[in-house]
C-alpha positions as CSV (number, residue, x, y, z in Angstrom):
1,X,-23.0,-15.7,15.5
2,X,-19.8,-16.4,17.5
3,X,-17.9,-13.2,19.1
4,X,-14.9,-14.2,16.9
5,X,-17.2,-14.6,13.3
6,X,-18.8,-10.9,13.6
7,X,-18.2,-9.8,9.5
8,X,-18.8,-6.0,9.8
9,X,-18.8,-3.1,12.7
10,X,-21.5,-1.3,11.5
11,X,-21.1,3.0,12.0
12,X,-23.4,3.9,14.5
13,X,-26.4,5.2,13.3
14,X,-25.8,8.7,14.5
15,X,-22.5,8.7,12.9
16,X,-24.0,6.9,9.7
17,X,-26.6,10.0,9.5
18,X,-24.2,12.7,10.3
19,X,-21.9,11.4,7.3
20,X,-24.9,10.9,4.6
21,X,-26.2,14.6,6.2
22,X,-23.0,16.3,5.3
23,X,-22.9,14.9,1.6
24,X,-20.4,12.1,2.3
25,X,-22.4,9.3,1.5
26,X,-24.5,9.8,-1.5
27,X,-26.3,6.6,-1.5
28,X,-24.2,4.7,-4.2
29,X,-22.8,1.8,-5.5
30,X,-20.1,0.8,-7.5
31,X,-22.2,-1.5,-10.3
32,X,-24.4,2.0,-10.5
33,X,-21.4,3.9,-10.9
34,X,-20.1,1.8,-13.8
35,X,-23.6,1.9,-15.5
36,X,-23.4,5.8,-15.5
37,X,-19.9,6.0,-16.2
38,X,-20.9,3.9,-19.3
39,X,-24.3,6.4,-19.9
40,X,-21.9,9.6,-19.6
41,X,-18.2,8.2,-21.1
42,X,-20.0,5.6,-23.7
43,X,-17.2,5.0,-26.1
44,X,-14.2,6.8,-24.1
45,X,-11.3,4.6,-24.0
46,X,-11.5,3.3,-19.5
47,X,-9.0,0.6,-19.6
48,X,-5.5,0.5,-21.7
49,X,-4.0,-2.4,-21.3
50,X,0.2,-3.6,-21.7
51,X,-0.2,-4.1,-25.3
52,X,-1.9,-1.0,-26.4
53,X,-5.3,-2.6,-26.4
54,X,-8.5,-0.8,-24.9
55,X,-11.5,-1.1,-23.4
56,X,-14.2,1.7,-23.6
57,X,-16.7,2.7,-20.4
58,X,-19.5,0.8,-21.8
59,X,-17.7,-2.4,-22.7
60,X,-16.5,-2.3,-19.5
61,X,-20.1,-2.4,-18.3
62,X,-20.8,-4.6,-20.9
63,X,-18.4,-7.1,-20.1
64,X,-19.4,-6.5,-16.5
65,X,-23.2,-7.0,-16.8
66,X,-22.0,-10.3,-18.6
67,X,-19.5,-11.9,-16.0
68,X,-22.0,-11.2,-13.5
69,X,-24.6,-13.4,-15.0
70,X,-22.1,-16.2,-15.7
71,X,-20.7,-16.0,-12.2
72,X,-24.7,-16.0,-11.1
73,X,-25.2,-19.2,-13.3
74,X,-22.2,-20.7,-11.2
75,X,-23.8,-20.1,-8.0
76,X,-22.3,-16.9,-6.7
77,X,-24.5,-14.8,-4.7
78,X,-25.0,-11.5,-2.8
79,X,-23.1,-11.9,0.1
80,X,-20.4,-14.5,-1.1
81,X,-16.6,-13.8,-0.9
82,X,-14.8,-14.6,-3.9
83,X,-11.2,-14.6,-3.9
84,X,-9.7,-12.3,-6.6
85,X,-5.8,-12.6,-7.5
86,X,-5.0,-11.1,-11.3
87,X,-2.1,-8.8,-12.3
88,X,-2.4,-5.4,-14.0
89,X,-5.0,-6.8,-16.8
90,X,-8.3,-6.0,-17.7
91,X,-10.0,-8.9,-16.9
92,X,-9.5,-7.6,-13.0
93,X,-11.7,-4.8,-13.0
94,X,-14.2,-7.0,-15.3
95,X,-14.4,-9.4,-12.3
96,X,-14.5,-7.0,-10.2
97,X,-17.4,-4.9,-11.5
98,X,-19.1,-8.4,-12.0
99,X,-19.0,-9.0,-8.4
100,X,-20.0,-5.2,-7.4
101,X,-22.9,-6.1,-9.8
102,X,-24.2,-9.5,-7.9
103,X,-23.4,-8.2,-4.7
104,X,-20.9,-10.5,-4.0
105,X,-17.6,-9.6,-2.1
106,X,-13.7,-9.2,-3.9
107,X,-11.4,-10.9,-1.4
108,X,-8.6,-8.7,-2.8
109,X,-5.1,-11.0,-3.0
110,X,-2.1,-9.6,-4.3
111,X,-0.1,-11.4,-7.4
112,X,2.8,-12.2,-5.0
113,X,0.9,-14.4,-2.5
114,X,1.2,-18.0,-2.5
115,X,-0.2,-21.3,-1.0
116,X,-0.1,-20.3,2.8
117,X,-1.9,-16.4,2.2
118,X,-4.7,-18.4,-0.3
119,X,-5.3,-21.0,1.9
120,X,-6.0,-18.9,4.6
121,X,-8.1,-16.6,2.6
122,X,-10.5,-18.7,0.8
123,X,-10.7,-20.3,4.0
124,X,-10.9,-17.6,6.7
125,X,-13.6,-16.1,4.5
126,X,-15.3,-19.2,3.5
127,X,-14.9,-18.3,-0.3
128,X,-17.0,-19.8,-2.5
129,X,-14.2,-19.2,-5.3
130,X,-11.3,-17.9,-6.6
131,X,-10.2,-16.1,-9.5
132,X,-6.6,-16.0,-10.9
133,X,-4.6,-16.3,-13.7
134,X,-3.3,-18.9,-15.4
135,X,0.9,-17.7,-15.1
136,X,2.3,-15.0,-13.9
137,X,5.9,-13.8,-14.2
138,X,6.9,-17.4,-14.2
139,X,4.8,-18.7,-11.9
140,X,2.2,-21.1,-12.5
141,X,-1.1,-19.8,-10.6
142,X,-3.0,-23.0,-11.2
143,X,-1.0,-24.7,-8.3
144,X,-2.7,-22.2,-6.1
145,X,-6.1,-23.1,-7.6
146,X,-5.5,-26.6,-7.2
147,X,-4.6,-25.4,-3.2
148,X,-7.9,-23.6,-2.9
149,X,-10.0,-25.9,-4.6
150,X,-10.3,-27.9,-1.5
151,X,-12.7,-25.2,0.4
152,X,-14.0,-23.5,-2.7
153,X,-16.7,-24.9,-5.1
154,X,-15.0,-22.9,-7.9
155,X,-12.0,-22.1,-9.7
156,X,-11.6,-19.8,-12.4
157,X,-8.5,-19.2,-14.4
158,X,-7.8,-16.1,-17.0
159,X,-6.1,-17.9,-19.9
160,X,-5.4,-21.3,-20.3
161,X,-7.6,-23.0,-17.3
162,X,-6.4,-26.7,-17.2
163,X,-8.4,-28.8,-15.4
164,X,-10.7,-25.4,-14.3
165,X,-13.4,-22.9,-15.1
166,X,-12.6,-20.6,-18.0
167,X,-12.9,-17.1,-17.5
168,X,-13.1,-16.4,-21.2
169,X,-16.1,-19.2,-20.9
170,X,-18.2,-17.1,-18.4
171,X,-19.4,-14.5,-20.2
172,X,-23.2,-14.8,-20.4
173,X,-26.1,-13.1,-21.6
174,X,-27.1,-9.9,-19.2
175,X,-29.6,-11.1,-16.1
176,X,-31.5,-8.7,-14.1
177,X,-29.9,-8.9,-10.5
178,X,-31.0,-7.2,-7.5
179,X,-27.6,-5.7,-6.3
180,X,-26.7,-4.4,-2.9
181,X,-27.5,-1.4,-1.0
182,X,-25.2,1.3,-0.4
183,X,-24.6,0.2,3.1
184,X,-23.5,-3.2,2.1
185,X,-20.0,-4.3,2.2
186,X,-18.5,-4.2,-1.0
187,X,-15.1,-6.0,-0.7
188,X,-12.3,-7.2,1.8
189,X,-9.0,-5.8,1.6
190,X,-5.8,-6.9,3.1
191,X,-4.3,-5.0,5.7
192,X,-0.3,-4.3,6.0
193,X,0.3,-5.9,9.3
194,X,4.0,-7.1,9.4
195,X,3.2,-9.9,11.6
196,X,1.5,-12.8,10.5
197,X,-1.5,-13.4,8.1
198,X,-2.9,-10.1,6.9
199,X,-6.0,-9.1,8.7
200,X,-9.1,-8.4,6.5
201,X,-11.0,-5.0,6.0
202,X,-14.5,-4.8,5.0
203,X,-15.6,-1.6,3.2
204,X,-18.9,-0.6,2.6
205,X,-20.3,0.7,-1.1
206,X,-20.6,4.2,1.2
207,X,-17.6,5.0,2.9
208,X,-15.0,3.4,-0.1
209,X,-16.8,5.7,-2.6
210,X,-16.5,8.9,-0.6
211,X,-12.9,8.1,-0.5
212,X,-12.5,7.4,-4.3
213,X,-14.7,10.6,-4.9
214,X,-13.1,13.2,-2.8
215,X,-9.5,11.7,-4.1
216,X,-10.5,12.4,-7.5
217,X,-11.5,15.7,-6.8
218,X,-7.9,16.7,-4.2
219,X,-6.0,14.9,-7.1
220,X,-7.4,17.3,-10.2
221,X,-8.4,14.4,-12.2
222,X,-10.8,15.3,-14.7
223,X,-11.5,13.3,-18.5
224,X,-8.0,14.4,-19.7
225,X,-6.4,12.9,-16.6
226,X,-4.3,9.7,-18.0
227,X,-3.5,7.5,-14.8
228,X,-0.9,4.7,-15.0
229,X,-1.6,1.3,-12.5
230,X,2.2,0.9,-11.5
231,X,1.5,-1.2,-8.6
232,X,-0.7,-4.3,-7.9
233,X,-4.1,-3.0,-8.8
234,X,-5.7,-4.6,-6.1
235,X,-3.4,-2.9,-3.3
236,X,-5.4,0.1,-1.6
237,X,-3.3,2.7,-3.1
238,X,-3.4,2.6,-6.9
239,X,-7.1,1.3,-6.5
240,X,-8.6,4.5,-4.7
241,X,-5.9,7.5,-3.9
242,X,-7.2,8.1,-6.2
243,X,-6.0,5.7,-8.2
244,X,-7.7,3.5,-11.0
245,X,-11.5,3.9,-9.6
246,X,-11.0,7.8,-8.9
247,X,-9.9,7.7,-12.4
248,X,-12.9,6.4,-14.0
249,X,-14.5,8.3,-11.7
250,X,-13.4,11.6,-13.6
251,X,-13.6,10.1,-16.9
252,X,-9.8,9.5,-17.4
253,X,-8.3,6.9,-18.6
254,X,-6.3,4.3,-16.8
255,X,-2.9,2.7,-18.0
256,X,-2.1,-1.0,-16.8
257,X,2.2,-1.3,-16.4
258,X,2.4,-5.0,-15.9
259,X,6.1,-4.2,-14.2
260,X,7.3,-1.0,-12.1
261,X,10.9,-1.1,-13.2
262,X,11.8,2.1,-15.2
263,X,12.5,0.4,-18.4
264,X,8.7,-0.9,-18.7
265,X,7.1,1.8,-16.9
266,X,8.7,5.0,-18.7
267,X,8.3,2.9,-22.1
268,X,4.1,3.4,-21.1
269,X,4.9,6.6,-20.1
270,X,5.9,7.9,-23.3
271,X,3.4,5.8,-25.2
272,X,0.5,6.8,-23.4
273,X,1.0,10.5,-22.5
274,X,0.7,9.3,-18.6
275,X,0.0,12.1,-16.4
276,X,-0.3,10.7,-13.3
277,X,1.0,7.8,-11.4
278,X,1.3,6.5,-7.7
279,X,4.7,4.4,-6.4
280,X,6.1,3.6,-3.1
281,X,9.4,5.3,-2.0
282,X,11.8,2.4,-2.8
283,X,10.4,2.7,-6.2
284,X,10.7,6.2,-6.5
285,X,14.3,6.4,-5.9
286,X,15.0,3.6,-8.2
287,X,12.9,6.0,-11.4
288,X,14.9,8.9,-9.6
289,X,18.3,7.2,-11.0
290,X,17.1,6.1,-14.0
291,X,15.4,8.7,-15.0
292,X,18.4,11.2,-16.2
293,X,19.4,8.1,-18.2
294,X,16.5,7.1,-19.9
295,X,16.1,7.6,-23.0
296,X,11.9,8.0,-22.8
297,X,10.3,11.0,-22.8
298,X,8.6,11.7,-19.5
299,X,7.3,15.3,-20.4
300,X,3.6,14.2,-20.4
301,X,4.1,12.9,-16.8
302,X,2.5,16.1,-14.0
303,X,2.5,14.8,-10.9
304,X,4.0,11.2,-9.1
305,X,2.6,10.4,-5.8
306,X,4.7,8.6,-3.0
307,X,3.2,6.3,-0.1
308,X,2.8,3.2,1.3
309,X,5.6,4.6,3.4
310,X,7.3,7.9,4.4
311,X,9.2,9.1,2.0
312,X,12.2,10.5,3.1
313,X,12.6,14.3,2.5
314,X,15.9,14.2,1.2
315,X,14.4,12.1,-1.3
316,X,11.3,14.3,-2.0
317,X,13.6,17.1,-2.8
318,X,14.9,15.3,-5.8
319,X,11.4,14.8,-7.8
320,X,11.2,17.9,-9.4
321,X,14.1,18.4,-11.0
322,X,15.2,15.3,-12.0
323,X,11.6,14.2,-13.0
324,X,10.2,17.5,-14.1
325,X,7.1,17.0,-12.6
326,X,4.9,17.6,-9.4
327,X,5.5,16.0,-6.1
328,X,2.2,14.7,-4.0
329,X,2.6,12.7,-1.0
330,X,0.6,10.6,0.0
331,X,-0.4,8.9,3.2
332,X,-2.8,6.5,4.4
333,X,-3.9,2.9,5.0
334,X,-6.4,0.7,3.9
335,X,-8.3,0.6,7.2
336,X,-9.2,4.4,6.2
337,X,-7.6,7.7,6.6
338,X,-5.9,9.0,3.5
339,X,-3.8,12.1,3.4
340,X,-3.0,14.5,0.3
341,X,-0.5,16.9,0.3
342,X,-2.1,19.7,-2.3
343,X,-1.7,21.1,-5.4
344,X,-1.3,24.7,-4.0
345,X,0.9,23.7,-0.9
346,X,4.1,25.3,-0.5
347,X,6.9,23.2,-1.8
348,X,8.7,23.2,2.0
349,X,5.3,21.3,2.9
350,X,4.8,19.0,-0.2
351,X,8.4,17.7,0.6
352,X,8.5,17.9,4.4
353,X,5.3,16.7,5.3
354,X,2.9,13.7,4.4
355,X,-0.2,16.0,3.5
356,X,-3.6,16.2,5.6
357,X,-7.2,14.1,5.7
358,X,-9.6,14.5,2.6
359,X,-12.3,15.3,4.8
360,X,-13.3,17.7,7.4
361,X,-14.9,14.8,9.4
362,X,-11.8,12.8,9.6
363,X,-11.2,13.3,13.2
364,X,-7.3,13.4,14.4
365,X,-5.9,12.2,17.9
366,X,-2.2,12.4,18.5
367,X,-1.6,10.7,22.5
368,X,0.7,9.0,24.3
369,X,1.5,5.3,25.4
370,X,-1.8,5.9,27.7
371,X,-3.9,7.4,25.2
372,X,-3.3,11.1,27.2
373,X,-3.8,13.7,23.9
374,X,0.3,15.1,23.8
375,X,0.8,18.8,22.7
376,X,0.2,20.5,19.4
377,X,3.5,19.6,17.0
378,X,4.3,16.8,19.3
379,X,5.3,12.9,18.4
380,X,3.0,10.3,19.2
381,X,0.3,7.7,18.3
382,X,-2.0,8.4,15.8
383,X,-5.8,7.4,16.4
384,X,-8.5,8.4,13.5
385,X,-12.1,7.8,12.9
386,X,-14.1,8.9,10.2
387,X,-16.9,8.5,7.1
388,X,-14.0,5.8,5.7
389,X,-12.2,4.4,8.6
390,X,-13.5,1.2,9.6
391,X,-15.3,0.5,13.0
392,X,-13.7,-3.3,12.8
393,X,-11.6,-5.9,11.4
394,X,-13.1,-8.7,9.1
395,X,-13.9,-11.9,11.7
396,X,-11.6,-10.4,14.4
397,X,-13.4,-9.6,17.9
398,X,-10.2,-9.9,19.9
399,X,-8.2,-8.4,17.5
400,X,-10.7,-5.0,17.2
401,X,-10.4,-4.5,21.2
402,X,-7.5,-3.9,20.8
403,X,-6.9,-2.0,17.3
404,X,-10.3,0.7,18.2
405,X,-10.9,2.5,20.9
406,X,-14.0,1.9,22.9
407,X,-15.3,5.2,21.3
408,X,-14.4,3.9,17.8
409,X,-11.0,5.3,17.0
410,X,-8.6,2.9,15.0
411,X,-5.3,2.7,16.4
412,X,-3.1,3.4,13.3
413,X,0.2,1.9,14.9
414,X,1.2,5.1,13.4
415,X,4.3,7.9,15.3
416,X,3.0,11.5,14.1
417,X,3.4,15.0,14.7
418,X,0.9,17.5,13.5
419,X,2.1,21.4,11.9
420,X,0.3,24.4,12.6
421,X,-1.2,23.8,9.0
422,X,-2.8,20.2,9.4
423,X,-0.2,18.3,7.8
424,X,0.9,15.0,9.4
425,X,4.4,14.5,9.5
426,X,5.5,10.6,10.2
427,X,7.8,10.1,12.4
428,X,7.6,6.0,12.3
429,X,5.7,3.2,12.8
430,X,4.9,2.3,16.8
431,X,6.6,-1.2,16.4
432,X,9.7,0.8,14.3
433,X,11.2,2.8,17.1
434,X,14.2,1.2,18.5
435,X,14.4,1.4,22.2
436,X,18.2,1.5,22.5
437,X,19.1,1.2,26.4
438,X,15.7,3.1,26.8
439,X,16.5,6.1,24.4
440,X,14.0,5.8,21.9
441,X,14.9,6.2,18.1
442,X,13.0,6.8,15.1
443,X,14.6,4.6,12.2
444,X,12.9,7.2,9.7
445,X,15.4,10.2,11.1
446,X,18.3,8.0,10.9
447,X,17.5,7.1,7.2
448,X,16.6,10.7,5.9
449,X,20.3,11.8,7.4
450,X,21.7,9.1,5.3
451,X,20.1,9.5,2.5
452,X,21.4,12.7,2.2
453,X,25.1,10.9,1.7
454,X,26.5,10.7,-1.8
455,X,27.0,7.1,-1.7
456,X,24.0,6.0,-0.4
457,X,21.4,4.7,-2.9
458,X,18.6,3.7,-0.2
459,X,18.5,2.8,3.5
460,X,16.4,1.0,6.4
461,X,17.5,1.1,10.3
462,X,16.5,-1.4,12.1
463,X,16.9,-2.5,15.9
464,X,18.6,-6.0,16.8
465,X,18.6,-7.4,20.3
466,X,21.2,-6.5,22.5
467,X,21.3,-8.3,26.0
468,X,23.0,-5.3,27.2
469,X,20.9,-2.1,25.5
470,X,17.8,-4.3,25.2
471,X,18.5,-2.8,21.5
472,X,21.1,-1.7,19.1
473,X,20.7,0.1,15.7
474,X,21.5,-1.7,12.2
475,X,22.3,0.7,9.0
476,X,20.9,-1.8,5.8
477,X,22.5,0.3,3.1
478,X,22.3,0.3,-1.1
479,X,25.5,1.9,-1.9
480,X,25.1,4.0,-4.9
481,X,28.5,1.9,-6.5
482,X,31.1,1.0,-4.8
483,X,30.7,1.0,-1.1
484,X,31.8,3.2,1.3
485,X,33.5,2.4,4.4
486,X,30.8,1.6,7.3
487,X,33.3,4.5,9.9
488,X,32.3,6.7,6.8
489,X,29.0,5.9,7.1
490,X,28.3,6.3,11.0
491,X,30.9,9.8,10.9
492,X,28.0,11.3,8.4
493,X,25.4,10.8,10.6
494,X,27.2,11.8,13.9
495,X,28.2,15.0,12.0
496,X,24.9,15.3,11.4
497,X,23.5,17.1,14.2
498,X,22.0,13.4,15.6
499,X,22.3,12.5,19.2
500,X,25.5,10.3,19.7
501,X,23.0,7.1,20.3
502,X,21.3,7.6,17.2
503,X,24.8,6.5,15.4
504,X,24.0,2.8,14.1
505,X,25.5,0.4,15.6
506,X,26.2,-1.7,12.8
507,X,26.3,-0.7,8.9
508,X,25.2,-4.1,6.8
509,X,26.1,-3.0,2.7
510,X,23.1,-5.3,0.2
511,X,22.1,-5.7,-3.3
512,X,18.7,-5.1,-2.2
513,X,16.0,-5.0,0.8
514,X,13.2,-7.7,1.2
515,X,10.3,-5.9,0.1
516,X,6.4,-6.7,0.3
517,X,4.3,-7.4,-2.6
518,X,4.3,-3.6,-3.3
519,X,7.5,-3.1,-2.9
520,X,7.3,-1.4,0.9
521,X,10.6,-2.3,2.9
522,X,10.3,-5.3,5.0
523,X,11.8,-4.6,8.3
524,X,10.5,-7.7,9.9
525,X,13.0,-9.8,7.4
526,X,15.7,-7.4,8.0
527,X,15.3,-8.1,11.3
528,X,15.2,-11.7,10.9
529,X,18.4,-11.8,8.5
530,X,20.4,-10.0,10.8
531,X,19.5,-12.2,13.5
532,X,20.1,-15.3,11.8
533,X,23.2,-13.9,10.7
534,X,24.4,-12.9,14.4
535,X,23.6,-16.6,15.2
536,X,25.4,-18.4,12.5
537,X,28.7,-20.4,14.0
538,X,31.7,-18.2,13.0
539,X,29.2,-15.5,12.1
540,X,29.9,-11.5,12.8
541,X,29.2,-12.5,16.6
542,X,28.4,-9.4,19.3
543,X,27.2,-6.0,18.2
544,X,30.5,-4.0,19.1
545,X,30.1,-1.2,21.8
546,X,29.7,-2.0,25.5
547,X,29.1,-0.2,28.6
548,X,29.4,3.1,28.9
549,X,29.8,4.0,25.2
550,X,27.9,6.6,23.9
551,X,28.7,7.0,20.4
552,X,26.5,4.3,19.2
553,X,29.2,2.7,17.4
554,X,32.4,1.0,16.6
555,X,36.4,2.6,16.5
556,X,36.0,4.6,13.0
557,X,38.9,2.4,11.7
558,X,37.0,-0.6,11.6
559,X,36.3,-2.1,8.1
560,X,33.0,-2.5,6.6
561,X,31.1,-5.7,6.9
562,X,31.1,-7.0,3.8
563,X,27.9,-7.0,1.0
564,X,25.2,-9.6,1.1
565,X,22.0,-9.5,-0.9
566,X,18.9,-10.3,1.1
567,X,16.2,-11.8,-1.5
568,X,13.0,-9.9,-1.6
569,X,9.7,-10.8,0.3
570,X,6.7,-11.8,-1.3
571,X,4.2,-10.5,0.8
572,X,2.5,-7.2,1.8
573,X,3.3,-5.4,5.5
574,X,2.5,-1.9,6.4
């Protein structure tokens, strides 16, 4: 096999014993699981879906055992990817227990990709299928099937199939099939890689259950636990931190929202008794607005989790008592390491801090720009390895030299600092500090200072070139109504306590931020709109400031630039 077609860095055998040794790896599998989930939960309601239908444990194994056989009598095999792009809806963790069962692999898509991300999933992987649905929020899915059915033999549509396989017309009768090992991969997942096609991340049966496991058990969850799928269920969060599968893990019961937006996802709330749900920040402020308004009762609701990004402390303050509940951050990636802030953590480090590993074999290095370890408490780049942090990238030789260590550490692309406790604090992402006339800036700081104005709803710096500073700051700001002047905005932060060149350059007012398919900010099209903006004839021309000047900004007098929404993004980036 070619350098470039490897599937799956193996842990080392030493590394592989030492984890199964110490009780990580317990030798399971994820069809197993669902068969004794079914033996111990039987009737207990898994799966409620939009419309207030369910689905117990063991018709969920049921329906599992069954879609396994039909996918068998299609020609679907141990080993074979299968490309897997459905909403909040039952029928996805049906498929996807049907392909745990055969052995086959999930290639996990997202609802908001489109031709170019299919395409280059069914055919990097060499899919044998792919499984969607019919339409989605307006959008007509079979065009992508109609895309991917020149490199797959199959296409299978939930709902009305057109010219392709029925799901509803796959169910047949139960088959004994070998299954994989333990060891085996069990799915590819997309990583959040802002630039280009995501890269794919093969997890093993082993290390993805240890994960799910250990999150179940840091999160509380236990049969009464009542966890509500806000985001795509296929993304790495609501899936596994602890998400839907650490759910059924404990017993609970898991909620399907088919939309995040407050007036759908408090409705379920309320309905449903949630207890527990998982959103990323730009979410979480939109339900912190909302929420004093709404006219739902979100008493069952204990604790809301916040990743996918940092969320800004400012911002974590605010959970509590405007949403009555407990605060858990949450930080990790799907390459691997997750982090929990706890239950019984001071509330200075639930909202000041992105928590620490689930396991006391996840090993932490913090270094420099030449891998040289930096001081306790100090910034810097965040390598990890561990009993569920890949050794290796799906198909990607030349990308894994890079990305790991020799020794097997992934490079997270992550800024941290580490507290005399554990926690990780995020300072940024590597490729997000803006080297302004080589003083380096955090955009994270920025934002948290100005988040903490009264007029500010949300925020996301990013740097634009500058032919003079090699970089200059821009301020994106969501006013909270009207608008404030941008001198306003750029006096807060240099009252602030920030050094003079952390004052943006620029303050841009917008309807909204381009967001990925979970709804993280997408700096890279911030970047890009600003840019294009600079460059249009007659357009807002040279960032102001020039040599010499140190307050990272304009004369206070000048007037804001004036608002202009940026459509959102439709695909995922860390």
């Amino acid at each position: 096999m070619p350098a470039d077609r490897i599937d799956h860095v193996p842990y080392p055998p030493e590394f592989a014993a030492r984890y199964r040794e110490r009780g990580h790896w317990r030798g399971e599998t994820f069809g197993g699981l669902l068969r004794e989930w079914a033996r111990r939960y039987g009737d207990r309601t898994a799966i409620t879906a939009a419309d207030g239908t369910g689905l117990g444990y063991a018709e969920l194994d049921d329906r599992a055992d069954r879609l396994a056989a039909g996918f068998h009598g299609l020609g679907v095999r141990a080993g074979d990817r299968v490309v897997v792009q459905l909403p909040n809806v039952p029928e996805f963790f049906e498929v996807v227990f049907a392909l745990f069962r055969l052995g086959a692999l999930p290639v996990f898509a997202l609802p908001a990709h489109r031709a170019a991300e299919i395409s280059y999933f069914c055919e990097h992987t060499e899919a044998v299928a792919y499984v969607t649905t019919a339409v989605h929020e307006g959008f007509d899915h079979r065009e992508l099937a109609r895309e991917a059915a020149r490199t797959v033999r199959h296409a299978v549509i939930a709902g009305e199939p057109g010219e392709f396989t029925a799901l509803s017309g796959l169910y047949a009768e139960p088959r004994d099939l070998p299954g994989p090992e333990p060891s085996d991969l069990a799915f590819l997942q997309l990583s959040g890689g802002s630039t280009g096609l995501p890269k794919l991340i093969p997890r093993t049966h082993d290390d993805y259950i240890y994960s799910v496991r250990a999150s179940a058990e840091i999160c509380g969850l236990d049969e009464d636990s009542v966890y509500m799928c806000t985001l795509p269920a296929a993304h790495n969060f609501p899936l596994s931190s602890p998400g839907t599968l650490g759910t059924f893990y404990a017993g609970g019961r898991v909620v399907l929202c088919p939309r995040p937006d407050p007036g759908t996802a408090f409705a379920l709330i309320e309905r449903e008794r949630v207890t527990i749900t998982g959103v990323v920040p730009p979410l979480a402020l939109v339900w912190l607005d909302a929420a004093p308004r709404t006219p739902y009762d979100l008493s069952s609701l204990e604790i809301l989790q916040v990743g996918g990004a940092k969320f800004a402390e400012e911002a974590a303050r605010r959970v509590e008592p405007v949403l009555k509940c407990r605060l858990q951050q949450v930080f990790g990636m799907a390459e691997g390491l997750v982090n929990y802030t706890r239950d019984d953590d001071p509330d200075e480090i639930v909202t000041t801090t992105q928590g620490r590993p689930i396991s006391p074999d996840d090993e932490i290095r913090v270094v420099d720009d030449e891998d040289r370890e930096v001081p306790p408490g100090t910034p810097g780049h965040l390598l990890t390895r561990g009993p569920y942090t890949i050794r290796g990238y799906y198909r990607a030789e030349a990308h894994n030299a890079t990305a790991f260590t020799a020794d097997g550490f992934y490079r997270t692309g992550d800024i941290v600092r580490v507290t005399p406790t554990g926690h990780l604090v995020v300072e940024g992402r590597a490729k997000d500090q803006i080297n302004r006339g080589g003083e380096k800036i955090a955009a994270e700081e920025v934002e948290n200072v100005l988040l903490g104005h009264p007029a500010v709803a949300d925020v996301a710096v990013v740097g634009i070139p500058d032919d003079y500073l090699g970089e200059r700051t821009c301020a994106y700001v969501i006013p909270r109504g009207e608008a404030p002047r941008a001198a306003e905005i750029r006096a807060f932060v240099r009252r602030s306590g920030l050094a003079a060149f952390k004052v943006p350059d620029r303050v841009e007012f917008v309807e909204a931020f381009p967001v990925t398919g979970v709804g993280k900010i997408s700096r890279r099209r911030l970047r890009a709109a600003l840019r294009a903006r600079l460059d249009e004839p007659g357009g807002p021309g040279e960032s102001p400031g020039g040599p010499g000047e140190s307050t990272g900004g304009p004369p206070d007098d000048r007037p804001a630039e004036a608002s202009s929404p940026i459509a959102p993004g439709t695909h995922e980036e860390r």
